[in-house]
C-alpha positions as CSV (number, residue, x, y, z in Angstrom):
1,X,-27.1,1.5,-13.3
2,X,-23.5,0.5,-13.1
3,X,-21.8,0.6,-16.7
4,X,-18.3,-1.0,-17.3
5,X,-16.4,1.7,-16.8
6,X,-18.0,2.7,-13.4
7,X,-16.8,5.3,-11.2
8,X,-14.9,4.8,-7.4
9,X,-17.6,6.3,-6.2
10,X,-20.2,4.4,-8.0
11,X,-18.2,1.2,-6.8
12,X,-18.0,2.2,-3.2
13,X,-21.8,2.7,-3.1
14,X,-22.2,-0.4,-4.4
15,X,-20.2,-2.6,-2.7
16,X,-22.0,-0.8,0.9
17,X,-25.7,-2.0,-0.9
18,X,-23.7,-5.4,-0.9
19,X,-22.8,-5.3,2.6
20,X,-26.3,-4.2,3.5
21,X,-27.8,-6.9,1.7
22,X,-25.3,-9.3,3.1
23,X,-26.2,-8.5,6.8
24,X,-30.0,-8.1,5.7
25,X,-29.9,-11.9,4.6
26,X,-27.6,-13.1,7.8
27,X,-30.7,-14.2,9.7
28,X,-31.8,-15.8,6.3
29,X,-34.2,-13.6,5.0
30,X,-34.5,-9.9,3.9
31,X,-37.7,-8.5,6.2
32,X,-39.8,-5.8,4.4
33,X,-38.1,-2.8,7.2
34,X,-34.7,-4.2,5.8
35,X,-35.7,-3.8,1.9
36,X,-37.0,-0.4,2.4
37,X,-33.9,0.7,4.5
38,X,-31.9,-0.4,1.5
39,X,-33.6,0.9,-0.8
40,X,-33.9,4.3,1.2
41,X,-29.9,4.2,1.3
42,X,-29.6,3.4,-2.2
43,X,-32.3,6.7,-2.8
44,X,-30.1,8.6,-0.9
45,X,-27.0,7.6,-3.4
46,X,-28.8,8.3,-6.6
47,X,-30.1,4.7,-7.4
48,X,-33.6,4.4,-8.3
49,X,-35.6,1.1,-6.6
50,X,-35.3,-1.3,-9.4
51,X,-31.2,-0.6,-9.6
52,X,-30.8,-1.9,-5.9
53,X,-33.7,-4.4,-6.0
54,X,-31.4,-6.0,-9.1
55,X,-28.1,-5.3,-7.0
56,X,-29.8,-7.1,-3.9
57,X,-31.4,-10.0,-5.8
58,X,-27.9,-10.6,-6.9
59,X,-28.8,-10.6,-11.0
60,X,-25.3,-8.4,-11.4
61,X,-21.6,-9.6,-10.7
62,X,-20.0,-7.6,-7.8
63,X,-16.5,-6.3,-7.2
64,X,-16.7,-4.2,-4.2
65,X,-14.2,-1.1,-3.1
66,X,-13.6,-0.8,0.6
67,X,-14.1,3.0,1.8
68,X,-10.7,4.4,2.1
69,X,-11.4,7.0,4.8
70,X,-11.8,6.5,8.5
71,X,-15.3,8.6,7.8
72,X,-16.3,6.7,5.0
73,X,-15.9,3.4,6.9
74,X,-17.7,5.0,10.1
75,X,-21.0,5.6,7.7
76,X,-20.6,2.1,6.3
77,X,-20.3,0.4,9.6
78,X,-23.2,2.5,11.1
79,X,-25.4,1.7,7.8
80,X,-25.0,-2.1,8.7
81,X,-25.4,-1.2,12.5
82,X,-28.5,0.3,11.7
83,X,-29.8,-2.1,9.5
84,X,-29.0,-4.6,12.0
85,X,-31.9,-2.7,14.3
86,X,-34.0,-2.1,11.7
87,X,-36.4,-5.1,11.9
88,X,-36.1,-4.5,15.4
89,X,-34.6,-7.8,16.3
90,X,-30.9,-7.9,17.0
91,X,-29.8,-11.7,15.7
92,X,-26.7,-13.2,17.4
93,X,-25.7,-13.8,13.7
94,X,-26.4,-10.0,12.8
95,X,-24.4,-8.6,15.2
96,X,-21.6,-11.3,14.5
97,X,-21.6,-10.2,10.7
98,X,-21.6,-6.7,11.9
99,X,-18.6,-7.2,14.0
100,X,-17.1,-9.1,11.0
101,X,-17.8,-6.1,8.6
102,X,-16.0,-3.7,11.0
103,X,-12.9,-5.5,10.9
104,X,-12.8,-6.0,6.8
105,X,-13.7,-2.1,6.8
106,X,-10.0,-1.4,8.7
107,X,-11.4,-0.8,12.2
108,X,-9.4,-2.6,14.6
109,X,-10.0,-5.7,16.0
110,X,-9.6,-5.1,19.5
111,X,-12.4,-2.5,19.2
112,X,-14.9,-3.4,17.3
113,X,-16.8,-5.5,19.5
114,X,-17.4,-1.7,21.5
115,X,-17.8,-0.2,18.2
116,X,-20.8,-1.6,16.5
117,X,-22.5,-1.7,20.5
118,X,-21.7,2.1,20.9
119,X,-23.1,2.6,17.6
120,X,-26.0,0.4,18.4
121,X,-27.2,2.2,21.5
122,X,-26.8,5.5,19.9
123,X,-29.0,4.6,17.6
124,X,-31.6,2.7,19.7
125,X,-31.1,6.1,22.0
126,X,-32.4,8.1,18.6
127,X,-29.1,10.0,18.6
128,X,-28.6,11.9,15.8
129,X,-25.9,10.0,13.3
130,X,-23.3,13.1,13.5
131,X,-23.5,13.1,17.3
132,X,-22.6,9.1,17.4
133,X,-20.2,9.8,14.5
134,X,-18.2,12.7,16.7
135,X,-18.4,10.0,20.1
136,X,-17.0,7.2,17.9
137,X,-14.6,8.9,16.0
138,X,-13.2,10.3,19.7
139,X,-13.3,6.7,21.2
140,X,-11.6,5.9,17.7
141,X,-9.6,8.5,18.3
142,X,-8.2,7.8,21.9
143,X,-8.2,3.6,20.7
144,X,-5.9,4.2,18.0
145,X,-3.2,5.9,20.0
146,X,0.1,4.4,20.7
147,X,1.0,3.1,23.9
148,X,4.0,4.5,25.8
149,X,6.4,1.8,26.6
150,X,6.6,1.8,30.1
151,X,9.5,0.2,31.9
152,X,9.5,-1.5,35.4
């Protein structure tokens, strides 16, 4: 799966499995809908079952890359958000990790309590991903400006 000379990408797609897992096992267990939404995003990256099962499980050392793209770190933060959902119980300690994740992927921390909850309805609304992407990224957007000084 990963060799020792592993690619960036190859890195940064692990390291998100890590983070799935990671939120997946917050609560203290990985639930079956959890598994197969890894799995499914591992699929979706080229891995076959058996690569992420031994990824998840742990049975290989890990030195994950952080995205280094605001678009990057949106899919990564959304992945989590939605595995958060996907066992359709939102755990206190889920959405704490979640929150967490969002900082250590860059976003600020002012924001990312809205973030991951925008994200969260979207998803629990059945928007499509690019749609919530484009509302994020102009909440992002409109966040991340600087602030006149204003002078009494």
């Amino acid at each position: 799966m990963f060799g020792f000379f592993e690619n960036e990408q190859a890195k940064k797609i692990k390291g998100h499995l890590l983070n799935l897992a990671a939120l997946a096992k917050a609560d203290g267990h990985i639930d079956a809908r959890e598994m197969n939404f890894i799995l499914a995003v591992g699929k979706k990256n080229g891995l076959n079952s058996n690569d992420v099962q031994e990824l998840v499980s742990g049975a290989k050392g890990t030195s994950a890359d952080l995205p280094t793209n605001d678009s990057e770190r949106f899919d990564q933060i959304f992945d989590l958000v939605d595995m958060m959902l996907a066992d359709g119980v939102v755990d206190e300690t889920e959405m704490d990790f979640c929150i967490m994740m969002a900082e250590k992927l860059g976003f600020r921390k002012a924001i990312v309590g809205v973030l991951v909850r925008k994200i969260s309805q979207g998803v629990k609304d059945g928007l499509p991903r690019e749609r919530i992407k484009e509302e994020s990224n102009s909440f992002l957007n409109y966040n991340e400006l600087p602030r006149p000084n204003i002078v009494a």
